[in-house]
N, C-alpha and C positions, 0 to 999 in steps of 0.2 A: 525480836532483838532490839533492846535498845541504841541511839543511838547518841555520838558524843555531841557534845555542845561545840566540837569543831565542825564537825561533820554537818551538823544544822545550821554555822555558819557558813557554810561553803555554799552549802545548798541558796543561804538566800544574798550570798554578795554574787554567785556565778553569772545573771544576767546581766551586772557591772560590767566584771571585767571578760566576758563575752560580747560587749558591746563594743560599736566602733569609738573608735579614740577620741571623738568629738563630742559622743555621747559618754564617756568616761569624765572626758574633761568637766562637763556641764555639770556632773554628778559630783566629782572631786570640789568643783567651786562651791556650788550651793552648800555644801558639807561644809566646808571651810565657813561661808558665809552664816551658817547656822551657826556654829561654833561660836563665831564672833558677835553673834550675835544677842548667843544666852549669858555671853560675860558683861552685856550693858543693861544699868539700871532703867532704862530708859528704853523699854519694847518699842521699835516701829514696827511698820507692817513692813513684810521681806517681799510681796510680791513683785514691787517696780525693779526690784533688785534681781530677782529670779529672771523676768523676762530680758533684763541688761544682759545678763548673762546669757540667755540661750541665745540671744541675738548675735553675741558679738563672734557668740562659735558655731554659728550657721553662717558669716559671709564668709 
């Protein structure tokens, strides 16, 4: 049985929002922060940005 292209995504966003809220949040910013990040001409590296982030929602 095939299955639908909802269905396949449920399967791969469900460890998301099965996660705790903090871990959600971290996941919702980098998303956003990627986002914003493919609309500048001008790539920097996202790393320093990714650990700002998990930092600031782990104290």
């Amino acid at each position: 049985m095939k299955e639908n292209t909802s269905d396949k995504l449920d399967d791969i966003t469900a460890p998301i929002w099965d996660a705790p809220p903090e871990i959600r949040n971290i996941v919702q910013q980098v998303l956003q922060l990627e986002k914003m990040r493919m609309s500048q001409k001008n790539l920097r590296y996202i790393n320093e940005d990714v650990v700002k982030i998990i930092k600031q929602n782990i104290q």
